[in-house]
C-alpha positions as CSV (number, residue, x, y, z in Angstrom):
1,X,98.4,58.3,-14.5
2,X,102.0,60.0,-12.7
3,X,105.1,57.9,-12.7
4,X,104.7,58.5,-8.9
5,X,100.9,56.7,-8.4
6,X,102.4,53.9,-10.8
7,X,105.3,53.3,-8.5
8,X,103.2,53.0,-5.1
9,X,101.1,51.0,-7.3
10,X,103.6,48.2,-8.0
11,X,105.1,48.3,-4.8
12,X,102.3,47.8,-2.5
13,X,100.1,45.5,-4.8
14,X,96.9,46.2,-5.7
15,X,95.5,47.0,-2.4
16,X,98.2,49.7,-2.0
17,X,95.8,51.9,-4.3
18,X,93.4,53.5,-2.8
19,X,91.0,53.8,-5.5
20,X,91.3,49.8,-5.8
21,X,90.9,48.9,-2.1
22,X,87.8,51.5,-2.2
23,X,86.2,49.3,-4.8
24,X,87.3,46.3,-3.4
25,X,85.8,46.8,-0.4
26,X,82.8,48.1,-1.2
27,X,82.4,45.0,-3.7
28,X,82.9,42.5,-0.6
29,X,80.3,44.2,1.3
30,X,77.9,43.7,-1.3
31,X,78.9,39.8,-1.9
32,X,78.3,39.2,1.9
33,X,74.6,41.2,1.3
34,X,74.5,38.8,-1.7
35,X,75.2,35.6,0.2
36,X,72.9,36.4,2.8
37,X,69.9,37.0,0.7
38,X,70.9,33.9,-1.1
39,X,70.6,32.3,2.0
40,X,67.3,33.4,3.1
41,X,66.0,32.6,-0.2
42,X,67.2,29.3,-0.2
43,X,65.9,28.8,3.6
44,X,62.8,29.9,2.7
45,X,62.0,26.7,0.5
46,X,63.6,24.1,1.6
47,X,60.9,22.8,4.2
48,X,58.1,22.4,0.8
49,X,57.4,19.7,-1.0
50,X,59.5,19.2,-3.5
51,X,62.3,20.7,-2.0
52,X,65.3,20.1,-4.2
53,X,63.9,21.1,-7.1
54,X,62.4,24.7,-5.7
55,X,66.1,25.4,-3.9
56,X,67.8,24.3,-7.9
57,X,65.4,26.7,-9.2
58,X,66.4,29.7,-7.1
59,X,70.1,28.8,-7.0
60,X,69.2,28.7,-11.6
61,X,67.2,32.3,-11.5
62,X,70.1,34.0,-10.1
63,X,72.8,32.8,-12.6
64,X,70.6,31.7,-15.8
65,X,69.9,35.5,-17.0
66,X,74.1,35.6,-17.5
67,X,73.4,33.0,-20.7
68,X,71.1,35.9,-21.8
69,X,72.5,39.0,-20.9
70,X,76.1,39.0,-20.6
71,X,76.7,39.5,-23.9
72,X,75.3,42.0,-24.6
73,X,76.1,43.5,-21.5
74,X,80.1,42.9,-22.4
75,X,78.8,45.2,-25.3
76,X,77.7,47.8,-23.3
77,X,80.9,47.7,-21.2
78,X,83.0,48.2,-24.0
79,X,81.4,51.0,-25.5
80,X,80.1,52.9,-23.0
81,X,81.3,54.7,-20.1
82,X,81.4,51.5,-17.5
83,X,81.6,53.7,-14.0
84,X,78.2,55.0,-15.3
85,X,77.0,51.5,-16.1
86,X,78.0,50.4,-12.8
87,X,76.2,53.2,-11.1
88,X,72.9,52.6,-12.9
89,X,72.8,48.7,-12.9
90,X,73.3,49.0,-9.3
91,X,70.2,51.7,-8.1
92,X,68.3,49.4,-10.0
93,X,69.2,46.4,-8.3
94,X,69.0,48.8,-4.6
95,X,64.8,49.1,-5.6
96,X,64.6,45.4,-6.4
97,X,66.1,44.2,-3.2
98,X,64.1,47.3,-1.5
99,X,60.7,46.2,-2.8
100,X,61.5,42.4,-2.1
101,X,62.1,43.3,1.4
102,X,59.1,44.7,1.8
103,X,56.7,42.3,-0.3
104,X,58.1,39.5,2.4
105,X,58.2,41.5,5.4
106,X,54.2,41.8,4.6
107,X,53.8,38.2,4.1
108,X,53.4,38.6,0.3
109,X,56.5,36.7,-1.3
110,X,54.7,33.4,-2.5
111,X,57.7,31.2,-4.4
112,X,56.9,32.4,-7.4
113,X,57.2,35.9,-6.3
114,X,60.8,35.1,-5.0
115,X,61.7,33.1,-7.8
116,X,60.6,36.5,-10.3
117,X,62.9,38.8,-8.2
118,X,65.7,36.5,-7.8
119,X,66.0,36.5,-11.6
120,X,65.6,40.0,-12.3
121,X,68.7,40.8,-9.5
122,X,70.1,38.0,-11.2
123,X,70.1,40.0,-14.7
124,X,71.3,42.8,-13.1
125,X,74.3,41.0,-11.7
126,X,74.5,39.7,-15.1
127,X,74.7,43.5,-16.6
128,X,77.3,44.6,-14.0
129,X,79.8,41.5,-14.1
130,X,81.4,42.0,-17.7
131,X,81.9,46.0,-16.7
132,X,83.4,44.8,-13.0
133,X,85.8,42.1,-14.9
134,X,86.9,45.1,-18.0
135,X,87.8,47.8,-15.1
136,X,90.7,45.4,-13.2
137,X,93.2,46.3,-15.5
138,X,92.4,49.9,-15.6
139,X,92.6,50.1,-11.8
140,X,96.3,47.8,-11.8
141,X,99.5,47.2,-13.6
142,X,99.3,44.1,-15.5
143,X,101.8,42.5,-13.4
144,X,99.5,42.7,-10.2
145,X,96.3,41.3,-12.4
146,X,97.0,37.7,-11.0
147,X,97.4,39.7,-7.9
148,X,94.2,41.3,-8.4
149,X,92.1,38.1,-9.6
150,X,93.1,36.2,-6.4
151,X,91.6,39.3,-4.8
152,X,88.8,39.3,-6.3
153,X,88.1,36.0,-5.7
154,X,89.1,36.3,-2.2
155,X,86.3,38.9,-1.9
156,X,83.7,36.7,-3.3
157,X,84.7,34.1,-1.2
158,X,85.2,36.1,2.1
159,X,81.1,37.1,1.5
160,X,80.9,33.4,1.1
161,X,82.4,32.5,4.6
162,X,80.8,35.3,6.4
163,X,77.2,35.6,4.7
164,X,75.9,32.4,5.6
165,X,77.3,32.4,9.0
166,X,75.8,35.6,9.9
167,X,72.5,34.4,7.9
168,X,72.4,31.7,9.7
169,X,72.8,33.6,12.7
170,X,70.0,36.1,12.3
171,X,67.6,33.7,10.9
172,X,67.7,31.9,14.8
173,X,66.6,35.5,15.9
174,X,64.7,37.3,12.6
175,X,62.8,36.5,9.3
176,X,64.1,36.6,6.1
177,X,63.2,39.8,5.2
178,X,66.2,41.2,7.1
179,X,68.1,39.6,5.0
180,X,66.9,40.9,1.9
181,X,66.8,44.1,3.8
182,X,70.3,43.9,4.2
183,X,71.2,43.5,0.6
184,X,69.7,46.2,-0.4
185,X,71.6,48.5,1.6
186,X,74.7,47.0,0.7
187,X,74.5,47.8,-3.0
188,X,74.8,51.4,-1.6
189,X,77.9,51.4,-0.6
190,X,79.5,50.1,-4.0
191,X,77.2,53.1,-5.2
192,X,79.2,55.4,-3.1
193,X,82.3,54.2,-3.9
194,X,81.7,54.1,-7.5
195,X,81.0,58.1,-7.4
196,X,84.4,58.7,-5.7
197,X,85.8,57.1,-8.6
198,X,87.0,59.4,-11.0
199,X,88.1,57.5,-14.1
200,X,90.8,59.1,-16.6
201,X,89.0,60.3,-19.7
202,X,92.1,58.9,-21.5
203,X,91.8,55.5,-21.1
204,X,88.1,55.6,-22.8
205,X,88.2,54.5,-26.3
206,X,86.0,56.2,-29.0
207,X,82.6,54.0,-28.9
208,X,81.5,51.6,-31.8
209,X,78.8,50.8,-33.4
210,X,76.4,47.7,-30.6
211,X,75.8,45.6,-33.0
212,X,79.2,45.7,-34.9
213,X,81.1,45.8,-31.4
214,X,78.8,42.6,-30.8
215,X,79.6,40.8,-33.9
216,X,83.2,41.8,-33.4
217,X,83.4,40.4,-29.9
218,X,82.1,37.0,-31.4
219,X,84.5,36.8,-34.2
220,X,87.4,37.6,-31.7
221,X,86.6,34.7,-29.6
222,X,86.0,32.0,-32.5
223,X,89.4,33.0,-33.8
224,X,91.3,33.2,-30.6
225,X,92.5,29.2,-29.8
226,X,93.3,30.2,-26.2
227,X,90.4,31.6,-25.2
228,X,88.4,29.0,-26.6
229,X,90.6,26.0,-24.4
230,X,90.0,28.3,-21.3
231,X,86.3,28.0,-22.0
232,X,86.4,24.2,-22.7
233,X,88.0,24.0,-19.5
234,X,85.6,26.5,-17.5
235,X,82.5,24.2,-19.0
236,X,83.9,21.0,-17.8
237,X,84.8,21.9,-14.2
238,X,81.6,24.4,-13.8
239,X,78.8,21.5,-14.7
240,X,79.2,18.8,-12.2
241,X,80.8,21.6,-9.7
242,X,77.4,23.4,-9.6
243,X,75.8,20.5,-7.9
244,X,76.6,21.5,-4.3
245,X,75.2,25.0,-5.1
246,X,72.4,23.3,-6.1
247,X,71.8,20.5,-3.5
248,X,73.8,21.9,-0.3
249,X,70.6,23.0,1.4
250,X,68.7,19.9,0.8
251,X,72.2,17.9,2.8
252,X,72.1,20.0,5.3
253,X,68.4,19.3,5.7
254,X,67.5,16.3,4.9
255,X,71.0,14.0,4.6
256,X,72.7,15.8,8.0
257,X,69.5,17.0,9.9
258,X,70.3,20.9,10.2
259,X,68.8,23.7,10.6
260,X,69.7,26.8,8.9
261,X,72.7,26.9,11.5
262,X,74.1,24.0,10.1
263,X,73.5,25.2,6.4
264,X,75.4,28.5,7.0
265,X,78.1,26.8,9.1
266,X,78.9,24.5,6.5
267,X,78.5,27.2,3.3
268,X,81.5,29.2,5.9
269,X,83.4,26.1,5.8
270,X,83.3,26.5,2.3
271,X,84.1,30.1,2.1
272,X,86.7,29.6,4.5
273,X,88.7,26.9,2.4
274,X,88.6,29.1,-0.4
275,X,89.8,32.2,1.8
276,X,93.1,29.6,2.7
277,X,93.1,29.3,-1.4
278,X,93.2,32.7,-2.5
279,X,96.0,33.6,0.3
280,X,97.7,31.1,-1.1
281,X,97.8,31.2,-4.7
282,X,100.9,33.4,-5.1
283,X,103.0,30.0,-3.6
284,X,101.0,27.6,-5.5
285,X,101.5,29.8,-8.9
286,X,105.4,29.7,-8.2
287,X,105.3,25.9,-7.6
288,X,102.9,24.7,-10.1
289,X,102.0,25.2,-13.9
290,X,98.4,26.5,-14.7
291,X,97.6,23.2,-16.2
292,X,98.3,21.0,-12.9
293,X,97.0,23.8,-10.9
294,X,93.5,22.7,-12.8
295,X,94.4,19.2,-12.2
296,X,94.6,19.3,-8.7
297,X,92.3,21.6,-7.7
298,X,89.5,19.8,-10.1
299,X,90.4,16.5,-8.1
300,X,90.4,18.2,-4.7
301,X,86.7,19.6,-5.7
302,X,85.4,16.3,-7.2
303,X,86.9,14.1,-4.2
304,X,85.3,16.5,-2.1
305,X,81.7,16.3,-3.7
306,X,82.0,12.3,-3.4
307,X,82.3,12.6,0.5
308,X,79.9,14.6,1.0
309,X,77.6,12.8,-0.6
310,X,78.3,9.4,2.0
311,X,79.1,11.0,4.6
312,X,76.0,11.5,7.5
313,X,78.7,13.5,9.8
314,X,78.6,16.8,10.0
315,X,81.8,17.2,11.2
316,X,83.2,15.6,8.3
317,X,81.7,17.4,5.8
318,X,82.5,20.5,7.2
319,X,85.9,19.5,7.0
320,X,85.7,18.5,3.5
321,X,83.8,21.7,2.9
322,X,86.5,23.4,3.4
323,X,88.9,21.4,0.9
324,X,86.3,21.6,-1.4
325,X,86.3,25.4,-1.2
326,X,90.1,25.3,-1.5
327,X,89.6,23.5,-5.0
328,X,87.0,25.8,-6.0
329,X,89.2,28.8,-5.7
330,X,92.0,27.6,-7.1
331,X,90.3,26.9,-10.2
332,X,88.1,29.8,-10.4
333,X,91.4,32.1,-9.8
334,X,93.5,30.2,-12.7
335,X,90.8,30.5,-15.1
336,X,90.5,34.4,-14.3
337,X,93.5,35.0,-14.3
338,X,94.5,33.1,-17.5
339,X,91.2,34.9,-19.0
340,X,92.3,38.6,-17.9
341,X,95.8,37.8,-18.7
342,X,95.2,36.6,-22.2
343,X,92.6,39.1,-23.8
344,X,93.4,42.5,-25.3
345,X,91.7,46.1,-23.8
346,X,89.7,46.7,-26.6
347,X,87.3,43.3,-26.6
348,X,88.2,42.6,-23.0
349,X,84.6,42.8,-21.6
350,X,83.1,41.4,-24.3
351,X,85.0,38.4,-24.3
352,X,85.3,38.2,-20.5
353,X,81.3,38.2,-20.8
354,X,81.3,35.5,-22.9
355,X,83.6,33.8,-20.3
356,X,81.2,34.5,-17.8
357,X,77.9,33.2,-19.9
358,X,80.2,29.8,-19.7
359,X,81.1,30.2,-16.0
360,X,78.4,31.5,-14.4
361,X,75.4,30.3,-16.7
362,X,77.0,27.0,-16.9
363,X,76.5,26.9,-12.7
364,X,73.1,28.1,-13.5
365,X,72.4,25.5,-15.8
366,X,73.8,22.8,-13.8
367,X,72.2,23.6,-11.0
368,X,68.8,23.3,-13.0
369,X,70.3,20.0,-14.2
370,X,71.1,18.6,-10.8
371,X,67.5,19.4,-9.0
372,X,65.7,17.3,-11.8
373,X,68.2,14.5,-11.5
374,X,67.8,14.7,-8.1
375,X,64.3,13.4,-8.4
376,X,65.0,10.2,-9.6
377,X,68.3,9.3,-7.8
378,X,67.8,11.6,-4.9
379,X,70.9,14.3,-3.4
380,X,73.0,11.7,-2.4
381,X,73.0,9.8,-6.3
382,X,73.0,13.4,-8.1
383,X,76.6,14.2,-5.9
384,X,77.8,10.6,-6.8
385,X,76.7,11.0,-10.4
386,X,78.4,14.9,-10.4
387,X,81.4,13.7,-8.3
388,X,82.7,11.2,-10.7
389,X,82.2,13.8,-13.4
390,X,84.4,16.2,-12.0
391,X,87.3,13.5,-11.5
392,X,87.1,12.6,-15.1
393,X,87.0,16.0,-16.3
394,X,90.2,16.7,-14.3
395,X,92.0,13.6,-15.5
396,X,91.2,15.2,-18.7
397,X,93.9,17.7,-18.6
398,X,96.8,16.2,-20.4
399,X,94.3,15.4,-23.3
400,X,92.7,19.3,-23.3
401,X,95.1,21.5,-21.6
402,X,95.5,25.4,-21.2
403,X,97.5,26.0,-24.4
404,X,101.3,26.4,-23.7
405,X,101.8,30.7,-24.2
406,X,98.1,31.4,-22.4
407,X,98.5,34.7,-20.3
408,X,102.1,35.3,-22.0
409,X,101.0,36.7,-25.1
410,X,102.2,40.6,-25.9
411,X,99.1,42.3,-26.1
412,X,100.2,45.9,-25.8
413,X,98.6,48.0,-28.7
414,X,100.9,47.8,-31.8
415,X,99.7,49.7,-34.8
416,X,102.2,48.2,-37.1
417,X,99.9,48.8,-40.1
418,X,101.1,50.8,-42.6
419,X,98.3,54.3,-42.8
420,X,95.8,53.8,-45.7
421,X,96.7,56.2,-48.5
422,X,93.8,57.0,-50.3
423,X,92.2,59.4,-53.3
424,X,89.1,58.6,-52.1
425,X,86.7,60.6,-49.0
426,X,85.3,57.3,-47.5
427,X,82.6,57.4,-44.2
428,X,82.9,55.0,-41.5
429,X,80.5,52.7,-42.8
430,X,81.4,52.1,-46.0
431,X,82.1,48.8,-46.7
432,X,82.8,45.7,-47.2
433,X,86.6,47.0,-47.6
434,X,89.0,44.6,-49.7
435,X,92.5,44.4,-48.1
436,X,94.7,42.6,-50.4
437,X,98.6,41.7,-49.8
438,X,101.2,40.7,-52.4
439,X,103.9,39.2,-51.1
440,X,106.5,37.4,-53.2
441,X,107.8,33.7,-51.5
442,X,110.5,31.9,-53.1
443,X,109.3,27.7,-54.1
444,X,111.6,26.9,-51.6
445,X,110.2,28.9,-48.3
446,X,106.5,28.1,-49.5
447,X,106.4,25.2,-46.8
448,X,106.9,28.0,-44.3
449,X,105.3,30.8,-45.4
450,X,101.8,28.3,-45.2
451,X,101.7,27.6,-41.6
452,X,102.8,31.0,-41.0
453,X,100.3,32.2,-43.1
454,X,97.4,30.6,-41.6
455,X,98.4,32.0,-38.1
456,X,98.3,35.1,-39.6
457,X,94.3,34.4,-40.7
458,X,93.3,34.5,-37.2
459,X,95.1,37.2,-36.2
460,X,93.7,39.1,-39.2
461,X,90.1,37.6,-38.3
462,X,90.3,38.0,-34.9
463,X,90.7,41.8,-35.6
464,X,87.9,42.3,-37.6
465,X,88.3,39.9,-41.1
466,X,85.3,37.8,-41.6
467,X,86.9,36.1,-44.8
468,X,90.4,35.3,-45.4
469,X,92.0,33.4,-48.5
470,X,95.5,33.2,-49.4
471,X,95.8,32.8,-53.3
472,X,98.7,32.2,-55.4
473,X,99.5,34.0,-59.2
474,X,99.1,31.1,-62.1
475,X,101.0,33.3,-64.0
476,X,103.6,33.9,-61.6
477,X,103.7,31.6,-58.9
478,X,106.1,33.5,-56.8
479,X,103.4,35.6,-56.1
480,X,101.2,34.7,-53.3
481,X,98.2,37.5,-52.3
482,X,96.4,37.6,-49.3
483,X,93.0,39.0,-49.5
484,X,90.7,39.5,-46.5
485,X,87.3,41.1,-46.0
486,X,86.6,43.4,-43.4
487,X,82.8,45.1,-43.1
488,X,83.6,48.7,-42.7
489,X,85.7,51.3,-43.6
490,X,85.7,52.4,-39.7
491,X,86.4,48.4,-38.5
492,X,89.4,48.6,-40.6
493,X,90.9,51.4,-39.5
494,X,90.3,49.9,-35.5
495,X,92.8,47.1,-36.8
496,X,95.3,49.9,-37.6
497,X,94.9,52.1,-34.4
498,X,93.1,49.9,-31.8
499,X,93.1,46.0,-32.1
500,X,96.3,45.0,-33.4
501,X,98.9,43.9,-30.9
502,X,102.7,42.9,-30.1
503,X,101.8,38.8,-30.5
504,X,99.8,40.1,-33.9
505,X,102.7,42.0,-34.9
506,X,105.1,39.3,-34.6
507,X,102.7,36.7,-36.4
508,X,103.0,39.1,-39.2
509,X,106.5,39.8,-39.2
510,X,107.2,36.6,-39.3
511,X,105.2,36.1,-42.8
512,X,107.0,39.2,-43.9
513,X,110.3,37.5,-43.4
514,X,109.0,35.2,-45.8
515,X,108.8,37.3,-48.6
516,X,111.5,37.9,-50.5
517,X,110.3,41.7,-51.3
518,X,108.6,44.4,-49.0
519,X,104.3,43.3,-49.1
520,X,102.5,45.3,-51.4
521,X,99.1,46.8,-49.9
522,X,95.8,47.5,-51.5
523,X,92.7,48.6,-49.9
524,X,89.2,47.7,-51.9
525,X,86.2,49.5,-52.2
526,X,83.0,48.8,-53.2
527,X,82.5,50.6,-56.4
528,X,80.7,53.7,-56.2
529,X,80.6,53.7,-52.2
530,X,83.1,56.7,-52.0
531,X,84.0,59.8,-53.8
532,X,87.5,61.1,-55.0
533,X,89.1,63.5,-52.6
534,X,90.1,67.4,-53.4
């Protein structure tokens, strides 16, 4: 990328690019397409029988397949090309929505059939997401990903504000099958953009192995404390938030009295308070922490859901729609963000899937969840019940917060590793590979070289290890080794080249200072495996 295209970059944020602003538009024409088939889906079952649970199990088929698929899907998007990915997850998803539109325009989409679609479009939003979260920072400076993620939400949240209403809208007039019709052309148009896109062969990195890139993903998030806390987080907001997704067109039917007008008026109420959020998160990030950004914006939501569900004016809860939107946003930016901020390139979609499986499954889930406790206590109990949740999982925050150095960390490539000198030809998969380090710690810096020491496990785990021990010479207790176990030859030399960074350079160096000598290095083979070199 020239100095010049970095410079306009910076300077006119993210939109300033016009690569970016391509995608980003395309990607907000296919969110309103989204919403509005979402919309007609939902509108299409609300008048049965057993309403609240058939509108929970639509609202679950479009975001359960994420538990399933985004995994490996993050997979995918790390070692494959992810503009192709893109390109062939959405012409599939352009011939679902086709033949949808044309089962229901012939009067052939019985609830079932919907429900079958839904969750196939559903997996391949599921197979896209991971590749759509990886390529922000190629398209951006890391400075402008906050920047970017407040974008990106804004886009999701614009289609939110403007689908329904112009669902709503049309439905007075159409069927539902011009709804569906019109999701299916909007996936074209992100098509279209992503063949203009021409990314730089030099920010692909050489492929892995699926299933080791899988298992490597895994390990990187068990090991990697701030990732896990975002998580906790995203799980306890997520749950009881899902429960207006779930039961929002049974209110508007049944508790206010609507029709669909009144259903998309008050999903654009929504929309709309989270389009005042995202415009003004670049204040509320200069005024508050992350952590009471959470706090708020969880209380906002949850005080929000409790209204709703005693209010019988529609009025007010469009008004509190909007405030509820606000604290959606808010929280779904600062979670992103923290997310995109914190991970490294080379397991970003991976991890960012798993993120996703939490986020986005966890609405699907909840949603499921909230139409069978609706049976029993009915809408009105279920937003009580989900309200309350949501204030206690806010007040929650000083007891679980976002770890203090979340988003701050270096994590620049740093291949700080000394290069493997060996006698031996080895293949990528040999393995397991021994790496042991000696390191010599005076009696009286042991109690520091142990903590340090154990921070230095998960960096060396979260870069591929899957056993670590630290062991100390009977013989010569000045002598402290380090042995961890990597499974392949090839994984091991990713820790030297690919996935070590500046935060795992300064864990180390901060063990090295500890040792009164330079670290000796050995590298282990299994015996036999390899062959000495000519």
């Amino acid at each position: 990328m020239s100095a010049i295209r970095q410079r306009t970059r910076v300077g006119g944020g993210p939109l300033g690019d016009p690569t970016y602003r391509m995608l980003w538009a395309a990607q907000l024409g296919s969110a309103v397409g989204g919403w509005m088939q979402a919309v007609g889906a939902q509108w299409m079952l609300v008048h049965r029988p057993g309403a609240a649970t058939w509108v929970s199990l639509v609202e679950a088929a479009s975001l359960l397949p994420v538990m399933f698929v985004s995994l490996p899907a993050g997979v995918l998007a790390d070692v494959l090309d992810r503009r192709r990915l893109l390109i062939g997850v959405q012409s599939a998803m352009t011939v679902l929505a086709a033949l949808l539109t044309l089962l229901t325009a012939t009067g052939r989409t019985t609830p079932s059939v919907l429900i079958a679609f839904t969750f196939l479009l559903g997996c391949g939003q599921a197979v896209g997401n991971p590749a759509w979260q990886a390529i922000q920072p190629e398209l951006v400076p890391r400075e402008q990903i906050p920047a970017a993620a407040a974008l990106g939400s804004l886009s999701v949240n614009v289609a939110r504000a403007v689908g329904p209403a112009l669902a709503g809208l049309l439905l007075t007039f159409t069927s539902t099958w011009v709804l569906f019709g019109i999701n299916a052309v909007s996936f074209t148009a992100v098509i279209l953009a992503l063949l203009r896109w021409r990314r730089s062969w030099e920010e692909r990195a050489a492929p892995e192995a699926v299933v080791a890139a899988l298992h490597a993903g895994g390990r990187y998030v068990r090991h990697a404390p701030g990732v896990r806390r975002i998580l906790w987080r995203a799980a306890l907001f997520v749950l009881p938030a899902s429960v207006l997704w779930a039961l929002l067109p049974v209110i508007a039917s049944g508790h206010l009295h609507q029709g669909s007008g009144g259903y998309g008026l008050l999903l654009a109420a929504f929309g709309a308070g989270a389009v005042a959020g995202a415009l003004g998160m670049g204040r509320l990030r200069k005024k508050l922490t992350v952590n009471q950004l959470l706090l708020s914006s969880g209380l906002l939501y949850g005080a929000g859901v409790l209204v709703t569900a005693y209010s019988t004016s529609l009025l007010v809860v469009t008004a509190v729609s909007v405030v509820t939107g606000l604290g959606w946003l808010v929280t779904l930016s600062t979670l992103n963000t923290s997310m995109q901020l914190t991970l490294p390139a080379w397991v970003r979609a991976r991890a960012l899937a798993v993120y996703l499986i939490v986020f986005l499954g966890g609405q699907g889930v909840g949603s499921l969840l909230w139409g069978f406790v609706a049976r029993p206590l009915g809408a009105q109990g279920a937003l009580v019940l989900a309200g309350l949740l949501l204030v206690a999982g806010a007040v929650s925050m000083p007891l679980l917060p976002l770890l203090p150095d979340t988003g701050t960390l270096d994590r620049t490539v740093s291949a700080h590793w000394p290069e493997p000198a060996l006698v031996f030809d080895t293949v990528g998969d040999t393995g397991p590979v021994l790496v042991e380090v000696v390191y010599e710690v005076d009696p009286e810096e042991l109690s520091e070289f142990l903590p340090a020491a154990q921070r230095l496990s998960r960096s060396r785990r979260r870069t591929g290890a899957t056993r670590w021990r630290l062991y100390q010479d009977a013989a010569d207790p000045v002598k402290v080794y380090e042995v961890c176990e990597v499974p392949s030859w090839d994984e091991h030399l990713r820790q030297h080249h690919e996935r070590t960074t500046g935060f795992d350079q300064e864990v180390l160096e901060r063990v090295r200072s500890l040792s009164r000598t330079e670290p000796q290095l050995r590298h282990l083979l299994p015996a036999g495996s390899a062959t000495a070199g000519g």
